[in-house]
C-alpha positions as CSV (number, residue, x, y, z in Angstrom):
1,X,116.0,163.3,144.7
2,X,113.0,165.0,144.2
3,X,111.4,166.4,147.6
4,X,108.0,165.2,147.1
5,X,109.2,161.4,146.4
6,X,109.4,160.0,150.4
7,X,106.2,161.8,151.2
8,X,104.5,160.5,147.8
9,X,105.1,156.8,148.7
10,X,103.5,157.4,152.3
11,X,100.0,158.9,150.3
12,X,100.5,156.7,147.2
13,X,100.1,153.8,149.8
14,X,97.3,155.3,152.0
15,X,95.5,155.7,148.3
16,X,96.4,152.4,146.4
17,X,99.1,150.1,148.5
18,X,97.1,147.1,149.4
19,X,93.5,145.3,150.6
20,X,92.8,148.6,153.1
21,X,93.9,151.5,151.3
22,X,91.4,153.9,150.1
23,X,91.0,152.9,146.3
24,X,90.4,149.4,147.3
25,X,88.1,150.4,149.7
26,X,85.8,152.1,147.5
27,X,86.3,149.9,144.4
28,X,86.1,146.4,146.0
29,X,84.9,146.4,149.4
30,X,82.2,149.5,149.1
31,X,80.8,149.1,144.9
32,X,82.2,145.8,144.3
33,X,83.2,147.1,140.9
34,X,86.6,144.7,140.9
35,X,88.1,142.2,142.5
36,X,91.2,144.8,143.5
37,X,92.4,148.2,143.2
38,X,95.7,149.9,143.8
39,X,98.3,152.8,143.3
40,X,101.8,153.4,143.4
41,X,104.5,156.2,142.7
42,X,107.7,154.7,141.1
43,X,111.3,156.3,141.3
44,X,112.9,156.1,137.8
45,X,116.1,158.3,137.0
46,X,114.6,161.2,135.2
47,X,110.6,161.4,135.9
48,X,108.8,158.9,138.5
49,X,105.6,157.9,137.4
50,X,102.5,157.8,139.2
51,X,100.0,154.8,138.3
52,X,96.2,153.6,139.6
53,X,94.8,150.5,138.6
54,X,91.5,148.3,138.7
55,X,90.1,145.6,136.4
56,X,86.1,146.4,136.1
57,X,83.0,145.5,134.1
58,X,83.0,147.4,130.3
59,X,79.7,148.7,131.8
60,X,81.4,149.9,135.5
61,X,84.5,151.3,133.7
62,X,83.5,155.2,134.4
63,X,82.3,154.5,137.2
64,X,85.7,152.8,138.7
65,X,87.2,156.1,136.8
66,X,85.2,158.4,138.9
67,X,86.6,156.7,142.0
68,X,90.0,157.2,141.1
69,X,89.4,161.0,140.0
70,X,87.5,161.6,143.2
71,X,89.9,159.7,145.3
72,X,92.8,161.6,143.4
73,X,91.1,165.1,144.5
74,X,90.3,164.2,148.4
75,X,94.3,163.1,149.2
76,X,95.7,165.9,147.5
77,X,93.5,168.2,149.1
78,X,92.6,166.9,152.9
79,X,95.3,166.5,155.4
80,X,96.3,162.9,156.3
81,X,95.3,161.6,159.9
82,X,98.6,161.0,162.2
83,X,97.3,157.7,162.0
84,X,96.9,157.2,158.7
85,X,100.3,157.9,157.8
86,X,101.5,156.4,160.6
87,X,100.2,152.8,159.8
88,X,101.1,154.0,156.2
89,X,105.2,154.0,157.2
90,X,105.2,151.0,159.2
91,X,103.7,148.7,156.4
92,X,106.7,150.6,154.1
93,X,109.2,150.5,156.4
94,X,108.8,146.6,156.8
95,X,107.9,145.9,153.4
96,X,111.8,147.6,152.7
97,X,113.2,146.0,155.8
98,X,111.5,142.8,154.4
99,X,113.9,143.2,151.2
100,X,117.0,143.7,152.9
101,X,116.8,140.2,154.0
102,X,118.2,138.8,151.2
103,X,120.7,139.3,149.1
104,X,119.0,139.8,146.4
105,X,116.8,142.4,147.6
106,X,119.2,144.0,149.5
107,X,121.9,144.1,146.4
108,X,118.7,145.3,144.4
109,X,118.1,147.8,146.4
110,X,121.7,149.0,146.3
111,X,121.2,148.6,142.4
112,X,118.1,150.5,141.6
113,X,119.8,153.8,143.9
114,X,122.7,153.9,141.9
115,X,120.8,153.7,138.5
116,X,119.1,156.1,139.5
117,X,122.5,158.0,140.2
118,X,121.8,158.0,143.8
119,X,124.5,157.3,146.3
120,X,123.6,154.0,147.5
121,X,123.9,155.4,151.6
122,X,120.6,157.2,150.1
123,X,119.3,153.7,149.9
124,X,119.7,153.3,153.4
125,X,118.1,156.4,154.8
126,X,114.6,155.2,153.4
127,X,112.9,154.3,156.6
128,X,114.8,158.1,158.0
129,X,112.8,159.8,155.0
130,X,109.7,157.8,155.2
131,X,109.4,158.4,159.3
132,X,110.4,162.2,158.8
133,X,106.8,162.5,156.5
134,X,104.4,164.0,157.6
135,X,100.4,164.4,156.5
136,X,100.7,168.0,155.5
137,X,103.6,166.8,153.3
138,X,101.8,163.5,151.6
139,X,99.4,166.0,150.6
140,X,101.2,168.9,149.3
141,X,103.4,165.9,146.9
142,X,99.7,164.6,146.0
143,X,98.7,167.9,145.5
144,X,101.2,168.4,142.7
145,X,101.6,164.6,141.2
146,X,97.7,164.3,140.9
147,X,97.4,167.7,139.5
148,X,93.6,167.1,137.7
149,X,95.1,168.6,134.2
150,X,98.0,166.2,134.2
151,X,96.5,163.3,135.1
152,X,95.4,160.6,131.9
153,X,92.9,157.7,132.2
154,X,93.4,154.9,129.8
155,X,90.8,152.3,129.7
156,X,90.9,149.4,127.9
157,X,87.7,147.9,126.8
158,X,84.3,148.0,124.8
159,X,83.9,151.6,124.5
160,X,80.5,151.8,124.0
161,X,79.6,150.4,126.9
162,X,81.2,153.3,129.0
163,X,81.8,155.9,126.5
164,X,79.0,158.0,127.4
165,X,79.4,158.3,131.2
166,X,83.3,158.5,130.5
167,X,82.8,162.2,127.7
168,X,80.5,163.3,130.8
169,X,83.5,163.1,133.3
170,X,86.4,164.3,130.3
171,X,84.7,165.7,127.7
172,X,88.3,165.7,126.0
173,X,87.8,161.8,125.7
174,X,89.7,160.3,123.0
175,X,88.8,156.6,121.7
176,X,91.3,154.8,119.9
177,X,89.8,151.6,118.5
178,X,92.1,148.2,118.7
179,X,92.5,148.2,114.8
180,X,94.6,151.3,115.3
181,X,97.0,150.7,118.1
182,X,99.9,149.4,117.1
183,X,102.4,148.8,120.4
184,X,105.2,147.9,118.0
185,X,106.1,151.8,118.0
186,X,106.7,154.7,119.9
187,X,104.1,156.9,117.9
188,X,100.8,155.6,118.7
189,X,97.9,155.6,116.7
């Protein structure tokens, strides 16, 4: 229901939705700091959530972290290119229309829109709302989902291989060593 969700999925696939969008671009095929990069915005009932990913090198990890921040900046600031977003709703509107071939997909579909509370017709104006988005729009929803001060890095590795390069992008770093995790709770370290 939220406004910026249709034109989020066109610029959350220009930035991370497969082998030529921008993150793996500049990760893989440019640095070849990983094997594969990628982004996605996910529809949940209350808050969507926003994610970026790439497996790197301990020794690469800021660097890969400075793509992403940098990558987060330029497509919530710069306009998409008609073509861009263009070639950005064909791959979503197949990759749906893909899904409605089956039962399954199609019935999952139907699912997923009424957990969310949606009426499931909603479901099937998605290729509508994806062709009705615009570049101006995929930017202004980046704009506010990437906001810099609400987005988190986690990275998972030997810290002190990265921490250094990582305090000089967020000084704010915090490092929380294996011993201390415990993903058996809700608190955290």
């Amino acid at each position: 229901t939220d406004p910026a969700y249709y034109p989020g999925m066109v610029a959350a696939s220009v930035l991370g939705g497969g082998y030529s969008a921008r993150l793996n671009q500049e990760i893989r095929i440019k640095r070849g700091l990983s094997y594969g990069a990628g982004a996605s915005l996910a529809a949940r009932r209350t808050t969507g959530a926003f994610s970026a990913s790439a497996q790197t090198k301990n020794e690469s990890a800021a660097d890969v972290a400075k793509v992403f921040l940098d990558e987060f900046a330029k497509i919530a600031a710069e306009p998409l290119d008609a073509t861009a977003v263009a070639n950005r709703k064909t791959l979503l509107n197949g990759a749906f229309q893909r899904q409605t071939q089956t039962s399954a997909g199609f019935n999952g579909i139907l699912a997923g829109a009424m957990l969310r509370g949606l009426d499931p017709n909603e479901a099937m104006a998605y290729a509508d709302r994806i062709n009705a988005v615009s570049g101006q729009g995929a930017t202004a929803s980046m704009a506010r989902l990437l906001e810099p001060s609400r987005v988190s890095l986690v990275i998972v590795g030997d810290s002190a291989k990265f921490i250094d390069k990582l305090r000089a992008l967020r000084p704010n770093v915090e490092v929380v060593g294996a011993d201390k995790l415990d993903l058996a709770t809700a608190a955290g370290p």
